[in-house]
C-alpha positions in Angstrom: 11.3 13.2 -83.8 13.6 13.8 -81.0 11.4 14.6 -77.1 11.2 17.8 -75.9 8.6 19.4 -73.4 8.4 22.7 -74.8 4.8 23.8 -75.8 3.5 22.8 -78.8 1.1 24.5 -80.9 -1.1 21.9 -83.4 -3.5 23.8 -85.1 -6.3 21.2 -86.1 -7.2 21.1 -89.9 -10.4 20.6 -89.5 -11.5 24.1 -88.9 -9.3 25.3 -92.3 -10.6 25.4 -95.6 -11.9 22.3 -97.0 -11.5 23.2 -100.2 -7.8 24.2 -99.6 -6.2 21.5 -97.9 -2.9 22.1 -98.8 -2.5 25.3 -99.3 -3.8 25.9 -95.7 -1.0 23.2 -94.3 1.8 24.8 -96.0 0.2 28.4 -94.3 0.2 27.6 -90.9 3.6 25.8 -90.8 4.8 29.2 -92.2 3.3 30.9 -89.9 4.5 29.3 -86.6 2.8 25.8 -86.5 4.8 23.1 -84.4 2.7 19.8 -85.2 -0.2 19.8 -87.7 -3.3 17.5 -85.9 -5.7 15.4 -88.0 -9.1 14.8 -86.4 -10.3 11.6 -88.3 -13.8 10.7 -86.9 -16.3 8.0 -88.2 -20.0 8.8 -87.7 -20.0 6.1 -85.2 -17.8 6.4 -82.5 -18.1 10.2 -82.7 -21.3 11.8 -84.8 -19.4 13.2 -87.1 -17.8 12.1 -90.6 -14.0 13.5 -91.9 -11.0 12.4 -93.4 -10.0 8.5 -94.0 -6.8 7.2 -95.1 -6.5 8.6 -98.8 -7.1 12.3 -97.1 -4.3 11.8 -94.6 -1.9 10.7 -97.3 -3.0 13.9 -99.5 -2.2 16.2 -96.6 1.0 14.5 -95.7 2.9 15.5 -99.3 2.6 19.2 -97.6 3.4 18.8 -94.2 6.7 19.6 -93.4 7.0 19.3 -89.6 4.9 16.6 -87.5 1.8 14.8 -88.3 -0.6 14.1 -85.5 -3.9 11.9 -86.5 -6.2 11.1 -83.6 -8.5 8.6 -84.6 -12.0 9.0 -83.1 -13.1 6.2 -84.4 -14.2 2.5 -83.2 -12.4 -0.1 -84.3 -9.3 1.2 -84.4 -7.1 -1.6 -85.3 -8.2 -3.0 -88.4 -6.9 0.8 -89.5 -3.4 1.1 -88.4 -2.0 0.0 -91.3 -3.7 2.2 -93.6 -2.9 5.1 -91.5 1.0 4.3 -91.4 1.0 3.7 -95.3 -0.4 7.6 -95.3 2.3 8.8 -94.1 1.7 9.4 -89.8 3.7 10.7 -87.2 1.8 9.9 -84.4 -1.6 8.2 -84.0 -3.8 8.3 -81.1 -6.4 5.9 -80.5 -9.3 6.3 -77.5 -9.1 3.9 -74.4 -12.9 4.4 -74.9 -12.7 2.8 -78.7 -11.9 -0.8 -78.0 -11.1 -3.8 -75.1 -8.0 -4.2 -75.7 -5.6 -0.6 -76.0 -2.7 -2.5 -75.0 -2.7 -4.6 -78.2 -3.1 -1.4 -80.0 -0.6 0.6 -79.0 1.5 -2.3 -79.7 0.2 -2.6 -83.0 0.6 1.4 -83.9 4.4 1.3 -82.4 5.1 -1.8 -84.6 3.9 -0.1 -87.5 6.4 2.4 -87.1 4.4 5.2 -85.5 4.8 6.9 -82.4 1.5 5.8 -80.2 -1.0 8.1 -78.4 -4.0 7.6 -76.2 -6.7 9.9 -75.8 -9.1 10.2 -72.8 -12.6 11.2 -73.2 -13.6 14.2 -70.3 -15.8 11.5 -68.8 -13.0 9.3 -68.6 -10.3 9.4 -65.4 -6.8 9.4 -65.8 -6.0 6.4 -64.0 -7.5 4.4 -67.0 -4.4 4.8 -69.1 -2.4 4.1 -65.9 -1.1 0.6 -67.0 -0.5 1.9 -70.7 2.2 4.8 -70.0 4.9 2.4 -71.0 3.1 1.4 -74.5 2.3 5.8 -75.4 4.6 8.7 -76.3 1.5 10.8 -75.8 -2.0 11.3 -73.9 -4.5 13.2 -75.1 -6.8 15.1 -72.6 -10.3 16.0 -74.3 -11.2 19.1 -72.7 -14.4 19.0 -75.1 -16.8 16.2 -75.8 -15.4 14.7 -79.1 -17.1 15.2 -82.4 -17.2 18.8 -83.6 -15.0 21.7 -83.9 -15.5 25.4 -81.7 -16.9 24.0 -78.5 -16.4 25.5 -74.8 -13.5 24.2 -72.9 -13.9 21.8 -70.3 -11.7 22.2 -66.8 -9.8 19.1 -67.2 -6.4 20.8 -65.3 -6.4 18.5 -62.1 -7.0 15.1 -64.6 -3.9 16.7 -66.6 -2.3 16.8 -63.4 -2.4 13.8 -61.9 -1.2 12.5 -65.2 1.6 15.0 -65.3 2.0 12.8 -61.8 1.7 9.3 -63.3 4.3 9.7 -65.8 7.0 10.8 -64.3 10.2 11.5 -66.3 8.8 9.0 -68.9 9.3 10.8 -72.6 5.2 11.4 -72.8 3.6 14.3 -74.3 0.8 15.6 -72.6 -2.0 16.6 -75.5 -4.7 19.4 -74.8 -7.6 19.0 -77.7 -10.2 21.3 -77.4 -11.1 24.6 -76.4 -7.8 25.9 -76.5 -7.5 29.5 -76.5 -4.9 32.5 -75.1 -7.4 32.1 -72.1 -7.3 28.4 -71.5 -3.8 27.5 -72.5 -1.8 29.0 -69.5 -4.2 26.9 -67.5 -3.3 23.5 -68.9 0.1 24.2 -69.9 0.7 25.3 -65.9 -0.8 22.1 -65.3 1.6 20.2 -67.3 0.6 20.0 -70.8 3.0 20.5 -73.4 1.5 20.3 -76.6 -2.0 22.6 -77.7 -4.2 21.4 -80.5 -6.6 24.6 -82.0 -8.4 24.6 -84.6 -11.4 28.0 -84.8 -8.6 30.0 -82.2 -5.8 29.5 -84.8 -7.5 30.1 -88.2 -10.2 32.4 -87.5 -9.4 35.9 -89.3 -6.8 34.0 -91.6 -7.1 32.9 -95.1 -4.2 30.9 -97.6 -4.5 34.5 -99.2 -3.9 36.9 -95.6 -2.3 33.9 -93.4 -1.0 36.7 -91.1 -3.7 36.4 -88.4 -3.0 32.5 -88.6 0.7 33.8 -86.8 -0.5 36.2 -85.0 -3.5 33.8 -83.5 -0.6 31.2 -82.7 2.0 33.6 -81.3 -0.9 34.8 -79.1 -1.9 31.1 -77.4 1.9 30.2 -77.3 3.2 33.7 -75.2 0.2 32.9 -73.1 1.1 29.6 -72.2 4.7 30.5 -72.1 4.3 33.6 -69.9 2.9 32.1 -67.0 5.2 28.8 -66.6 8.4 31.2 -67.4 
């Protein structure tokens, strides 16, 4: 999984068709997807319940380009295991889940997974400050985690002082949340590189008319692209 800061589209599998897992992977990687992004929440750390460890395995047999699982869930490392065995690219854990990130991080790279850290909106940059050298990736919540289709957040000057913080250090920059043609040029300018959607990817699609999936990704991607060319 070589580094590279081009943009990054992720559409989120939690707004496709539950019943239709894979065939809805296998669509949007057609149709343009860079990264396919996991949301695996808990009903405890976030108040809502999706996919554990036998899910994640499932969906990795069709996905043919990167796996990204961010765990919103608390504890976190008691897990890492499970979600290596299923098959994970990268895994993000929240600074907000747990005392001791650090020991994660270490744990999820020594698994054999790249490592990411997600922020909360409430949460500044500066907390994963002393991390940067344990993550390949920070995720910036630009919604209140929990449920899919809610209203972006304004998160750009957070994004950019981490833009700031890391330097030339090989660390994506992860928007999750909100992301639409509209909001993407505004984080991407910032200094985000990779875009997680989920209703602005898959709405007017279906595994049996996956065009709009394309056309819905080709949309956010030329407006991020357009503006930072």
């Amino acid at each position: 999984m070589p580094f590279d800061r081009s943009v990054k589209i992720a559409p989120s599998i939690l707004s496709a068709d539950f019943a239709d897992f894979g065939r809805e992977i296998q669509a949007i990687e057609a149709q343009g997807a860079d990264w396919i992004h996991v949301d695996v929440m808990d009903g405890h750390f976030v108040p809502n319940l999706t996919f554990g460890p036998p899910a994640v395995k499932a969906f990795r047999k069709h996905v043919k380009t990167v796996m990204d699982v961010h765990l919103m869930i608390a504890p976190v490392d008691p897990y890492i295991d499970a979600y290596a065995d299923a098959g994970t690219d990268i895994l993000t854990a929240h600074v907000e889940a747990g005392p001791h990130t650090h020991r994660t991080l270490q744990a999820i790279r020594a698994a054999g997974m790249k490592a990411g850290v997600a922020l909360n909106p409430g949460t500044p940059a500066q907390a994963v400050e002393h991390l940067l050298d344990l993550a390949d990736l920070v995720c910036v919540m630009t919604v209140n985690p929990g449920f899919g289709g809610q209203k972006f957040i304004d998160m750009t000057d957070k994004v950019r002082t981490l833009r700031a913080m890391i330097g030339d250090r090989p660390i994506h920059i992860e928007i999750d949340g909100g992301v639409t043609p509209d909001t993407a040029p505004l984080v991407v300018d910032a200094g985000a590189d990779v875009l997680v959607a989920g209703s602005a990817v898959f709405k007017g699609g279906s595994v049996e008319t996956p065009a709009p999936y394309g056309d819905n990704i080709r949309a956010i991607r030329m407006a991020a692209t357009t503006l930072v060319a």
